[in-house]
N, CA and C of each residue as an Amber inpcrd file, in Angstrom:
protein
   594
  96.6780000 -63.8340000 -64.7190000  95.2550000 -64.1460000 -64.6180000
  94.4940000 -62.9110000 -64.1460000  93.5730000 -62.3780000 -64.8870000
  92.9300000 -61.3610000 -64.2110000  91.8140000 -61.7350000 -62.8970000
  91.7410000 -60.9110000 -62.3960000  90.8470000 -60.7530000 -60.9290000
  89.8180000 -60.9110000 -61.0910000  88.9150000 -61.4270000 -60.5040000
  87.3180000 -61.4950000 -60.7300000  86.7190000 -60.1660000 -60.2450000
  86.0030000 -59.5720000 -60.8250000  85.4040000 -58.6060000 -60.2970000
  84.1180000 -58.5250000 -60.0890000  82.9900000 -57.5470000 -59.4580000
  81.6120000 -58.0660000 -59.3340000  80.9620000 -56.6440000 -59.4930000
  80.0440000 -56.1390000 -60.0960000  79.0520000 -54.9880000 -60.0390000
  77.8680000 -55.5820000 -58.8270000  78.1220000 -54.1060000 -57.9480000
  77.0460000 -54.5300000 -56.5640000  76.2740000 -53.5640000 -56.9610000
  75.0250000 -54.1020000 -56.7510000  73.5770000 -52.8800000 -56.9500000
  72.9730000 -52.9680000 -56.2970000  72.6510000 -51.4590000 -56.1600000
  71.8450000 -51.2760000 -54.8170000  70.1910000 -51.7090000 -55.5340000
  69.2570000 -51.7010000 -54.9130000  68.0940000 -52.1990000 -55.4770000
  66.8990000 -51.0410000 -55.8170000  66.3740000 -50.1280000 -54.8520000
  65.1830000 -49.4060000 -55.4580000  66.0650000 -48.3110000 -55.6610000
  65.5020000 -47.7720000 -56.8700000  65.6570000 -46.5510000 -57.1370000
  67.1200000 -46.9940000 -58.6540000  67.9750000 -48.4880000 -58.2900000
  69.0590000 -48.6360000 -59.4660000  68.5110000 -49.9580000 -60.0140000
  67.6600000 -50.9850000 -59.5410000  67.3750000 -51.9370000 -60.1100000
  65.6800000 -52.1690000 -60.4440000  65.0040000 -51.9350000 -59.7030000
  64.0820000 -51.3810000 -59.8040000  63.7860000 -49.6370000 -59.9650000
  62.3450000 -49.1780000 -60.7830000  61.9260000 -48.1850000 -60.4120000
  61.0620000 -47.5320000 -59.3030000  61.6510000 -47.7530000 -57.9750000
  60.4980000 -47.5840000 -57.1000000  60.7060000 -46.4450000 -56.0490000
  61.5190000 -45.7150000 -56.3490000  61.3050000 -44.7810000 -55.0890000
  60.2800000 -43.8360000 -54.7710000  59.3540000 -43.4570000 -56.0400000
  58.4360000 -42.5510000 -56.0610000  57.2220000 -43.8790000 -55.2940000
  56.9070000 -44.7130000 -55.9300000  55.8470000 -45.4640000 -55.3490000
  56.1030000 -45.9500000 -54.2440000  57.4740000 -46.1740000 -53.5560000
  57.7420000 -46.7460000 -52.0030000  56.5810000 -45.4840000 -51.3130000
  57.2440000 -44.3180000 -51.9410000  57.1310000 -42.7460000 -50.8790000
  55.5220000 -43.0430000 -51.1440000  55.1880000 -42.8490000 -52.3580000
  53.6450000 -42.5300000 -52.8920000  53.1840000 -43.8930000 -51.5900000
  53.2230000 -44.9070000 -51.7090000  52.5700000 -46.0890000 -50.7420000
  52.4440000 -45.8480000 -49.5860000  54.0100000 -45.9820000 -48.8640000
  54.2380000 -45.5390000 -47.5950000  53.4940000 -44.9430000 -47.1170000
  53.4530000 -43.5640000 -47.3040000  52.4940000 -42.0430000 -47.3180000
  50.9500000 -43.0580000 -46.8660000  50.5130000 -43.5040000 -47.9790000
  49.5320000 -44.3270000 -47.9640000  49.1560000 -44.9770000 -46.8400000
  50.2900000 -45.8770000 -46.2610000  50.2260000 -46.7010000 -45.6240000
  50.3060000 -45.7480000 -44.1900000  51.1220000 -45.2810000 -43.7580000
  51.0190000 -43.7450000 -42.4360000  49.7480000 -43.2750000 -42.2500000
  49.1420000 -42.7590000 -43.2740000  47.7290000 -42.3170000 -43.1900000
  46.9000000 -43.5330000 -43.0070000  47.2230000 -44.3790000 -43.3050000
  45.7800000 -45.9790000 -42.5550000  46.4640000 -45.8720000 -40.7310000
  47.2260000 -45.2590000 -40.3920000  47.5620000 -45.0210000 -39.0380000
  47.2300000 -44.0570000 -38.5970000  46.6720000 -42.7480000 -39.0890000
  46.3350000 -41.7390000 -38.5060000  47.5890000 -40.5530000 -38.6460000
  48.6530000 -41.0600000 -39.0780000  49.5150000 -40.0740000 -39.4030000
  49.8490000 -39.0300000 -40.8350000  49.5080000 -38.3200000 -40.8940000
  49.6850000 -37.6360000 -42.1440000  50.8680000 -37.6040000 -42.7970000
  51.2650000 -38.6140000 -43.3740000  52.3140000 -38.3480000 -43.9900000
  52.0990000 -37.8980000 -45.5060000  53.3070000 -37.5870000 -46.5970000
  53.4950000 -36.7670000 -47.4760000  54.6580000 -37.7430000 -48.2500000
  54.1020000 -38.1670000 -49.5040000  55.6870000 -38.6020000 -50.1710000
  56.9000000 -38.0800000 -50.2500000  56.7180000 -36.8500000 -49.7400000
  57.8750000 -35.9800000 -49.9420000  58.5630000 -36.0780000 -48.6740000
  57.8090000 -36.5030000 -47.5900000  58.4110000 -36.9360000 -46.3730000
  59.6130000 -37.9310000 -46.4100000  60.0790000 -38.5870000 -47.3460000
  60.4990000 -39.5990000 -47.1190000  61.9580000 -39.7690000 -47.7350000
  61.7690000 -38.0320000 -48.3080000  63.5580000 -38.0280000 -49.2310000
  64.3690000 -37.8710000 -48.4190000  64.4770000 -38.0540000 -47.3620000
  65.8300000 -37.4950000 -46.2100000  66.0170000 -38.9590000 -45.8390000
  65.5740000 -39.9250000 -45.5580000  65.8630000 -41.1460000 -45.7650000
  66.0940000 -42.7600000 -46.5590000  65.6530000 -42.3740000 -47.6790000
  66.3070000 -42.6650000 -49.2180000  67.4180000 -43.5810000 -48.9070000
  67.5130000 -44.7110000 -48.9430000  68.5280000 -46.0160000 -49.0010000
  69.1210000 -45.8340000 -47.5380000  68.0850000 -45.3350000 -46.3930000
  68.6050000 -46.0120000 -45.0500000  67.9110000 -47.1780000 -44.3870000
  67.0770000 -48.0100000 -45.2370000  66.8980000 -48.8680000 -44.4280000
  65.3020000 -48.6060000 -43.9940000  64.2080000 -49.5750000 -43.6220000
  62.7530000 -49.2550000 -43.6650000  62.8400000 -48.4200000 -42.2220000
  63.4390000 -48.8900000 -41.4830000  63.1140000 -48.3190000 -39.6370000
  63.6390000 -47.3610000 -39.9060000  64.8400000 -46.7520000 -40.6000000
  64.7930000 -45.3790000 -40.6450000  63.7380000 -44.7950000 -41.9090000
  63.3910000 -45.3610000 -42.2450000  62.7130000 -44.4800000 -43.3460000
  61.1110000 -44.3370000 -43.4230000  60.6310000 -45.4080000 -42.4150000
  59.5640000 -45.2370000 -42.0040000  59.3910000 -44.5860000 -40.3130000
  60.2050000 -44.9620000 -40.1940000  60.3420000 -44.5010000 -38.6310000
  60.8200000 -42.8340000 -38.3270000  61.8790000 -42.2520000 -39.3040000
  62.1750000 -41.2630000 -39.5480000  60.4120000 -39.8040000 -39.8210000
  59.8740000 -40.5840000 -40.4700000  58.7240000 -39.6880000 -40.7360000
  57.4580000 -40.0700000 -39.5660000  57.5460000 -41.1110000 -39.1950000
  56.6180000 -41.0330000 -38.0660000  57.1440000 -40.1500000 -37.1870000
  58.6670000 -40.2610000 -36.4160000  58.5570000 -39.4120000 -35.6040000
  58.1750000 -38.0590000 -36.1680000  58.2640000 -37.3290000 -37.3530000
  58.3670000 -36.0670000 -37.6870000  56.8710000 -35.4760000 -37.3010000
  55.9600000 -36.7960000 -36.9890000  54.3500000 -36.5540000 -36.5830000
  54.0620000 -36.7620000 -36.0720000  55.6590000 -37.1760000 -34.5340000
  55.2500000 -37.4890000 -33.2690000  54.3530000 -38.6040000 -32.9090000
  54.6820000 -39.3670000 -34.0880000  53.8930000 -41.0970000 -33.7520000
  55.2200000 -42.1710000 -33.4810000  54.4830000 -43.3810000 -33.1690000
  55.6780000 -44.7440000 -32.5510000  56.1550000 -45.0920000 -33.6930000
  56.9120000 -45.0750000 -33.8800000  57.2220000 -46.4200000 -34.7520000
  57.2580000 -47.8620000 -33.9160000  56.9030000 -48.9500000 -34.2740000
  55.9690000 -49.9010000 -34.3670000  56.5610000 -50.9240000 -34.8710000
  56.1070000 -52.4580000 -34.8130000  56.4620000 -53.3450000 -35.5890000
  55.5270000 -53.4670000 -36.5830000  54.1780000 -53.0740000 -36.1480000
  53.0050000 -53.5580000 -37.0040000  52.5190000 -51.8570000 -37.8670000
  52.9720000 -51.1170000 -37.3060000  53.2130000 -49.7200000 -38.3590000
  54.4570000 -50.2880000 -39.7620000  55.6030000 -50.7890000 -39.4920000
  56.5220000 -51.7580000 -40.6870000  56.0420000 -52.2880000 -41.1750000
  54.9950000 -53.6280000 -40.7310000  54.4470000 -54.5510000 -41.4480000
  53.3090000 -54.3170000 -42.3050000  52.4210000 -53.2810000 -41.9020000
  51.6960000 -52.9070000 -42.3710000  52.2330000 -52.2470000 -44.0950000
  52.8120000 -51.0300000 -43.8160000  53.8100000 -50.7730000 -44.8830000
  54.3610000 -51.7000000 -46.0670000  55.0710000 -52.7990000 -45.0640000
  55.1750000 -53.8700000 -45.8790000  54.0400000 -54.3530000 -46.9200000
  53.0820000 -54.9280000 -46.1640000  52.0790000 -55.1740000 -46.7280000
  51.6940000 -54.9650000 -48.0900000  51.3180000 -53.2940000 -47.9560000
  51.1110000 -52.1850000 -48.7690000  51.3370000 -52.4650000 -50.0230000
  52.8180000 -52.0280000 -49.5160000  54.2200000 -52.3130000 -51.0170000
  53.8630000 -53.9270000 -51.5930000  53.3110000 -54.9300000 -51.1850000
  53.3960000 -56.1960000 -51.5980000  52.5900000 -56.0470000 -52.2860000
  51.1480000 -55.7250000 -52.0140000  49.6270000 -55.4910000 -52.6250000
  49.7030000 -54.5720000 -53.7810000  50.5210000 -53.4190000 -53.4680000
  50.5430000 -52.6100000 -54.6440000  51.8940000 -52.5630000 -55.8540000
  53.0180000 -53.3340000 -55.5010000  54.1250000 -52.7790000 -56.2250000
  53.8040000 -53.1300000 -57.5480000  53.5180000 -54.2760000 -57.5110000
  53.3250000 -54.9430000 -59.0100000  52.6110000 -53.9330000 -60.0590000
  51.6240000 -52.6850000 -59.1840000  50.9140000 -52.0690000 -60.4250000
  51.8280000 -50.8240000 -60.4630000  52.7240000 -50.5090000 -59.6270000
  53.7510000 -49.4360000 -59.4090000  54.6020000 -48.9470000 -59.8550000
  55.3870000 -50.5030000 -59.9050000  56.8030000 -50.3630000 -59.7980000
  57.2060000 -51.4010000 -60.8760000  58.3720000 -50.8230000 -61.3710000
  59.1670000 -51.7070000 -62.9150000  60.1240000 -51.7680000 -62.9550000
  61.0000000 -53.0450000 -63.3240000  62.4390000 -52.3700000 -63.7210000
  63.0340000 -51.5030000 -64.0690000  64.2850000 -50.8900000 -63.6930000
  65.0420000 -49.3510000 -64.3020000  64.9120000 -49.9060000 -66.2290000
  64.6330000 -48.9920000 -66.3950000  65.2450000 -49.4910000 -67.6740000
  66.4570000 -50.1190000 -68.2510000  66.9410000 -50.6160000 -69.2710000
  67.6220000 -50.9090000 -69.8190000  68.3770000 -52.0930000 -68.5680000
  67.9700000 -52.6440000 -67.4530000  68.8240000 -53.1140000 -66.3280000
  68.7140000 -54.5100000 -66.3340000  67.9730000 -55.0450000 -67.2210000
  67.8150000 -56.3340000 -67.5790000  68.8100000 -56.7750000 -68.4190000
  68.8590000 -56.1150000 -69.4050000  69.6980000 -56.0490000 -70.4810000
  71.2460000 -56.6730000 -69.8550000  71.4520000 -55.2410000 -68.8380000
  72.7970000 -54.5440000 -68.4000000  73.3180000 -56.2950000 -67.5220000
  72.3140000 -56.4250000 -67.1020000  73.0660000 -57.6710000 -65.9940000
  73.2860000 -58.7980000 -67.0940000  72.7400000 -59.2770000 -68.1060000
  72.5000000 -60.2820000 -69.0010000  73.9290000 -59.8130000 -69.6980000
  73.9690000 -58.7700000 -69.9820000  75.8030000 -58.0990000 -70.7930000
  76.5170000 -58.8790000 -69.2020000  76.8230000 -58.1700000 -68.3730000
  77.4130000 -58.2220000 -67.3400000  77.7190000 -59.6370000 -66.9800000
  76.7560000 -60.6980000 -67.1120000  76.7510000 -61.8480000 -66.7760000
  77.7850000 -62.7440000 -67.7180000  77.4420000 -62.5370000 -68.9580000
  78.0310000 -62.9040000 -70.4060000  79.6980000 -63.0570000 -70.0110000
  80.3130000 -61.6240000 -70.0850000  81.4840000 -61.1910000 -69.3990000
  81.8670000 -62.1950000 -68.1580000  81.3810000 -62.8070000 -67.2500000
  82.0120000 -63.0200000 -66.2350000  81.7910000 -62.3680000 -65.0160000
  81.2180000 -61.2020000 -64.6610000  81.1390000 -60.3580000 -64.0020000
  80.5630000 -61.5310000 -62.7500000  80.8480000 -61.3520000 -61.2810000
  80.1410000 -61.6170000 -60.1490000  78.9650000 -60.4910000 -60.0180000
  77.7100000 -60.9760000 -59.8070000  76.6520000 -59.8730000 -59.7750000
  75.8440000 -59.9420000 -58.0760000  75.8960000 -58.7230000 -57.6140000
  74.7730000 -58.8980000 -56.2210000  74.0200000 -57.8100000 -56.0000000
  72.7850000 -58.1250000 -55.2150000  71.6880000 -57.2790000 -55.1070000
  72.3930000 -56.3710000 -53.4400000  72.5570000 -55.5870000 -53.1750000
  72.8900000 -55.0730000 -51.9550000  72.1250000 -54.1080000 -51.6520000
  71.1390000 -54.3010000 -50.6160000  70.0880000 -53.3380000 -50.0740000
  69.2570000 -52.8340000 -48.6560000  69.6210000 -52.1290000 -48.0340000
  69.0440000 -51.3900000 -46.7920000  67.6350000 -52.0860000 -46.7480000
  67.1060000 -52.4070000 -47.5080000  65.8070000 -53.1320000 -47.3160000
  65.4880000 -54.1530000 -46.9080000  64.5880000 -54.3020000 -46.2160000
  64.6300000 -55.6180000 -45.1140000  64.4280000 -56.9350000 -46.2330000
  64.4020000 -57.9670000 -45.9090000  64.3260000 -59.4910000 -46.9700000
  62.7940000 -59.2380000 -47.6120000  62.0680000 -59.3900000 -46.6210000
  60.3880000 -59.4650000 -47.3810000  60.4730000 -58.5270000 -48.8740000
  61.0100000 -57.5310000 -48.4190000  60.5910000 -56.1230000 -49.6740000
  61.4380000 -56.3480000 -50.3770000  62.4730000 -56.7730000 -50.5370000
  63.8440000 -57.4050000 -51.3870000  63.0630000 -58.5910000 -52.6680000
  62.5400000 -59.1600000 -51.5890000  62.0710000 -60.1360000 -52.6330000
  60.8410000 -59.9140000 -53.0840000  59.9850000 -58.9610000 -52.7130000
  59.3690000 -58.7320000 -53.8380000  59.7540000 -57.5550000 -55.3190000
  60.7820000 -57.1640000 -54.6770000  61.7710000 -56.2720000 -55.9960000
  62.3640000 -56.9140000 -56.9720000  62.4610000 -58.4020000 -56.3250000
  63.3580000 -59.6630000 -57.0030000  61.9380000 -60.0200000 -57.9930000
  60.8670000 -60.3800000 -57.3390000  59.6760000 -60.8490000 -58.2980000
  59.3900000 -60.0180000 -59.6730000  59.4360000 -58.8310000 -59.3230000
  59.4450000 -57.3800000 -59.8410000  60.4490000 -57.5970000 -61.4610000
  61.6890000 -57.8350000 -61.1770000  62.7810000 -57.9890000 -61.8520000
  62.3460000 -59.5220000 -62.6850000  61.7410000 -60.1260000 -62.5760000
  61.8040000 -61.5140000 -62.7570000  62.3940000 -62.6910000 -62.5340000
  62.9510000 -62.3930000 -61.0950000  64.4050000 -62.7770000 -60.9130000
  64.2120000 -63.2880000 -59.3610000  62.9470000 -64.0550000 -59.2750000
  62.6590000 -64.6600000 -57.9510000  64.0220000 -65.9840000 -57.3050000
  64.3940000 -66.5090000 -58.2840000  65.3920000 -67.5420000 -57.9960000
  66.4520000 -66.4590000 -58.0920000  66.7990000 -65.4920000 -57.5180000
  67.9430000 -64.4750000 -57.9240000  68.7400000 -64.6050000 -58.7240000
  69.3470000 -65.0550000 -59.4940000  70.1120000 -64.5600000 -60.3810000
  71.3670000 -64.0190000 -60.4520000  71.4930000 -63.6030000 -59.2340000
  72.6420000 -63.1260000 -58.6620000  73.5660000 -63.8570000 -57.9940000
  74.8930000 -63.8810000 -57.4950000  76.0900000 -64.2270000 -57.0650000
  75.5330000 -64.4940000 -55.4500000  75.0720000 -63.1640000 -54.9220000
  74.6030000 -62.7430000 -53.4940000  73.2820000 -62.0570000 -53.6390000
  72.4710000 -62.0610000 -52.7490000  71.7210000 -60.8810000 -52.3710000
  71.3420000 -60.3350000 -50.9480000  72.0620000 -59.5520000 -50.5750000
  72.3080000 -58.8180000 -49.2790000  71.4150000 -58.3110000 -48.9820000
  70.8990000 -58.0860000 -47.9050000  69.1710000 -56.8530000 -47.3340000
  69.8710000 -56.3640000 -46.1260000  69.1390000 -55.7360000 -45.9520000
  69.1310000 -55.1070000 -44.4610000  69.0060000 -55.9620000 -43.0240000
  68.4260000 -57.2340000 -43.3700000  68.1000000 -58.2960000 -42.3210000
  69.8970000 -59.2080000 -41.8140000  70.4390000 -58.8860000 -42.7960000
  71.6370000 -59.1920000 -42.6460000  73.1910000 -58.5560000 -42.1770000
  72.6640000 -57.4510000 -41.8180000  73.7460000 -56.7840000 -41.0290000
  73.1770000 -55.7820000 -39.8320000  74.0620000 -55.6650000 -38.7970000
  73.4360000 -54.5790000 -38.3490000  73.2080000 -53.3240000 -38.2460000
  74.5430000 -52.3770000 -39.2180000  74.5240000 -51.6000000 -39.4850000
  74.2180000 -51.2130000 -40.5020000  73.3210000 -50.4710000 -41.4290000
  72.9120000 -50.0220000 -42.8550000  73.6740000 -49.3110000 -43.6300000
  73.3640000 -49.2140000 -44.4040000  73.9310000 -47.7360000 -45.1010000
  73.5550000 -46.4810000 -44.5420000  74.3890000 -45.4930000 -44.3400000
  75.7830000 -45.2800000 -44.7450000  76.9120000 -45.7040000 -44.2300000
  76.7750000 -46.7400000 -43.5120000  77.5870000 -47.4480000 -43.1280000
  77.9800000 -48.2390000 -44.8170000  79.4940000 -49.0260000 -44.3060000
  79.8090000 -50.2840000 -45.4710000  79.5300000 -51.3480000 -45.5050000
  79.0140000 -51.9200000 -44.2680000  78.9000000 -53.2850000 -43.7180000
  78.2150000 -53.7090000 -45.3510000  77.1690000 -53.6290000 -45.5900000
  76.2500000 -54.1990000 -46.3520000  77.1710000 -54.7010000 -47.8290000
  78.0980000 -53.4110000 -48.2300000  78.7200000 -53.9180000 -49.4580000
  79.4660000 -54.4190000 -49.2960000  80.2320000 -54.9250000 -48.1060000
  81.5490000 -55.5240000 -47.5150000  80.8400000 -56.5890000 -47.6340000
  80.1020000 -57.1570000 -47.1530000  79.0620000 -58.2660000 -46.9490000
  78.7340000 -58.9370000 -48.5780000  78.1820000 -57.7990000 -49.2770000
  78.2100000 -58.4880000 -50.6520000  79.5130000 -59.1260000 -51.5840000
  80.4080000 -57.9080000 -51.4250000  82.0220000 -58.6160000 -51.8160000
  82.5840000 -59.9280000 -51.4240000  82.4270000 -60.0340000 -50.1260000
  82.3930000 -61.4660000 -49.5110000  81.9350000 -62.3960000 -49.7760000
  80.4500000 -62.1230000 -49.9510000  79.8910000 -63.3520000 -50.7220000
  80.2440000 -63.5940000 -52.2710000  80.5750000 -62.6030000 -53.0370000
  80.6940000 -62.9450000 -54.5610000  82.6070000 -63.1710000 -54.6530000
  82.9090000 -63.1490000 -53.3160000  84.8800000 -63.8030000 -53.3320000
  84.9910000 -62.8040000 -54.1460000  85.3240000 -61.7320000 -54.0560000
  86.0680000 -60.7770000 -54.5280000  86.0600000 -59.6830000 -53.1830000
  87.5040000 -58.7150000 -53.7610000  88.1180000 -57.9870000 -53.0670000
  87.0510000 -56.9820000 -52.9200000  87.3250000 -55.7670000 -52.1220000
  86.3740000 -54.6450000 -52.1000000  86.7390000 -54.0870000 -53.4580000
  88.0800000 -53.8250000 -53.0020000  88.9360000 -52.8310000 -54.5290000
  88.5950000 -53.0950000 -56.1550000  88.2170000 -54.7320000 -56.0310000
  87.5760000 -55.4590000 -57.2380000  85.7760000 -55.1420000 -57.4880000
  85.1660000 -54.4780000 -56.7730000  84.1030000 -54.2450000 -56.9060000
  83.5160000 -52.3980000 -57.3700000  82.5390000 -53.1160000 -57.8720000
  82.0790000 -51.6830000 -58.4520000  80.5160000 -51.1610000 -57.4530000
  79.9190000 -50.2720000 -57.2690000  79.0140000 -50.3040000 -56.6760000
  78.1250000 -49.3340000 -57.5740000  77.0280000 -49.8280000 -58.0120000
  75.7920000 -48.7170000 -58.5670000  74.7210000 -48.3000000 -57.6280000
  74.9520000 -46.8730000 -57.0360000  73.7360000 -46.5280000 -56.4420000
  73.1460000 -44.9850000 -56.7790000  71.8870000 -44.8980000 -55.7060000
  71.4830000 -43.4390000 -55.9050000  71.2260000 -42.7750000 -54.8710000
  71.3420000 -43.5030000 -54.1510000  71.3210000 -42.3920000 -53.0260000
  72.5550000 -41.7950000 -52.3150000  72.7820000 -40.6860000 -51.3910000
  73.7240000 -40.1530000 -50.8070000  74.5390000 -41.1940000 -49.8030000
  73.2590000 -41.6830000 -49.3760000  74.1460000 -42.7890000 -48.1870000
  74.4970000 -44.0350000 -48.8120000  74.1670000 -44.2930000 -49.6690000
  74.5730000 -46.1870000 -50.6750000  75.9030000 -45.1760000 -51.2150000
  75.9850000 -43.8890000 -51.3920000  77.2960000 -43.6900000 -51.9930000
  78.4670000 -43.6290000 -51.2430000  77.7780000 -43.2190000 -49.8030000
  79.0690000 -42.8920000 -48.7010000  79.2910000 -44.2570000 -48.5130000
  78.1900000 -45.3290000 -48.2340000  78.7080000 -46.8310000 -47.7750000
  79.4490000 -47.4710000 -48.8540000  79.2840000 -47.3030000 -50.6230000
  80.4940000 -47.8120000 -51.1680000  81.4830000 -47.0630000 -50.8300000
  81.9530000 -45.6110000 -50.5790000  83.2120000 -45.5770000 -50.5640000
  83.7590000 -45.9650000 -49.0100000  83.0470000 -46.1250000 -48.2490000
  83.3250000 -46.2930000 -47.0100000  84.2620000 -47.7700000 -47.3230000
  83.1510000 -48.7060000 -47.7930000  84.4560000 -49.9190000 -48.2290000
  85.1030000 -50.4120000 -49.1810000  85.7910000 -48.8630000 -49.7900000
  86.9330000 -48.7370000 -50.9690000  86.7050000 -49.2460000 -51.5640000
  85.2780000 -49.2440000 -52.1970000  85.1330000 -49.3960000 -53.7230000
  85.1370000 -48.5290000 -54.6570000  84.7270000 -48.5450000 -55.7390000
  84.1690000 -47.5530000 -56.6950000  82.8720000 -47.7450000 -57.0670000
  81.9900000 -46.2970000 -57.3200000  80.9570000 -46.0990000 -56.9770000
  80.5460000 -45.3760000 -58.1650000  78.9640000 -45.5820000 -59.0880000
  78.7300000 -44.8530000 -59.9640000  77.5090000 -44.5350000 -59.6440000
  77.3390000 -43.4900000 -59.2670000  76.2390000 -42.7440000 -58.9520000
  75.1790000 -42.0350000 -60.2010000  73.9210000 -43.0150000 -60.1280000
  72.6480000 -43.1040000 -61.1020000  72.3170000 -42.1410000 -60.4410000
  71.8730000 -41.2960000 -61.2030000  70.5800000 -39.8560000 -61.2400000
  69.1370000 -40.4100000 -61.2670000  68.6430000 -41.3840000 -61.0850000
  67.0680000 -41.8460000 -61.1860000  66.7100000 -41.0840000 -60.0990000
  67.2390000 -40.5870000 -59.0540000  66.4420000 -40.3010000 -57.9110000
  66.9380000 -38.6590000 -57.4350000  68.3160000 -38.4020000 -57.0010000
  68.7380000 -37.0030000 -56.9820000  69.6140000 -36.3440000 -58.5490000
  69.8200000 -35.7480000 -58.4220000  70.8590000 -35.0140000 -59.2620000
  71.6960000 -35.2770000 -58.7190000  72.6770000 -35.3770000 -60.0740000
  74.6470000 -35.7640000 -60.3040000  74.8610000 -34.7210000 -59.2010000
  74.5440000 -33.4980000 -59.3080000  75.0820000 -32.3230000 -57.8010000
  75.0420000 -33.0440000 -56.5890000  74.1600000 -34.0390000 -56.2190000
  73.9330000 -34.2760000 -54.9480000  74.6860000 -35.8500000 -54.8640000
  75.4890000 -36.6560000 -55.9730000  76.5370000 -37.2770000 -56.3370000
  77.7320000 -37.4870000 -56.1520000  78.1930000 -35.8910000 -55.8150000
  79.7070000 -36.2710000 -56.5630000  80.5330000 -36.7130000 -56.0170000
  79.8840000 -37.6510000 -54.8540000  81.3040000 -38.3110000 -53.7720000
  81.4820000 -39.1020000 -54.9120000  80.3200000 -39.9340000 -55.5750000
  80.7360000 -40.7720000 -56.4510000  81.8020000 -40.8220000 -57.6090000
């Protein structure tokens, strides 16, 4: 009998297209605080999670990070993604193949629940669609930690070793291999050079 296996995806930047408009918003959203931020501020934290990734660039301007500096952000991204942000290409398709097959499918993402599900609305895929969908609200450690994809394997009953992981960032790549999966590292966001743990 063969093994069940599951493709885990990470969400902005492999299921959605949003890392330029998180940064482009964000930025947005910092400056309604008085902080100058820069979209470009925001590539050193790329799939760690909003408190580091908003919090990471506030401190860089010597401001708090905040609950209502997050929410605000949040906000933002809610009000604006829809005119922003789109599915990766071809990724509709890919899960609908994937599904066909048998495949266990889960959303696994450093991103807190609120912003998850509006990536899910995004996708068309508000009733998920998926096996699991993991956020950041659900573990305590993020990526680059493994917790998060360990967490998704679990829920879709399959092994780690049985799972595949699609991401793009440096740290979604260290956290699949952290829990011995295999890992295919999408270029939507860095270059294959900045990849090749994958």
């Amino acid at each position: 009998m063969t093994r069940q296996q599951a493709v885990l995806f990470d969400c902005d930047g492999v299921l959605v297209d949003s890392e330029a408009p998180l940064a482009r918003i964000a930025a947005m959203a910092l400056r309604d605080f008085g902080i100058p931020a820069e979209p470009a501020d925001f590539a050193p934290f790329v799939g760690m999670g909003e408190d580091a990734y908003i919090g990471g660039v506030a401190a860089k301007y010597g401001a708090a990070f905040t609950g209502e500096l997050k929410h605000h952000v949040y906000d933002k991204y809610i009000a604006l993604c829809d005119a922003f942000v789109s599915p990766m290409p071809g990724v509709q398709e890919l899960l609908h193949v994937l599904r066909a097959a048998n495949w266990r499918l889960a959303m696994a993402t450093s991103a807190d629940h609120v912003k998850a599900m509006a990536n899910l609305r995004i996708l068309g895929m508000e009733d998920h669609g998926f096996d699991a969908v993991v956020t950041g609200d659900d573990v305590i450690l993020k990526k680059p930690h493994p917790d998060i994809y360990l967490e998704a394997a679990r829920r879709c009953g399959v092994e780690p070793g049985d799972a595949w992981v699609i991401e793009d960032a440096k740290s979604g790549v260290r956290a699949g291999k952290a829990a011995g999966m295999r890992v295919i590292g999408l270029t939507s966001t860095l270059p294959a050079s900045q990849l090749l743990a994958a």
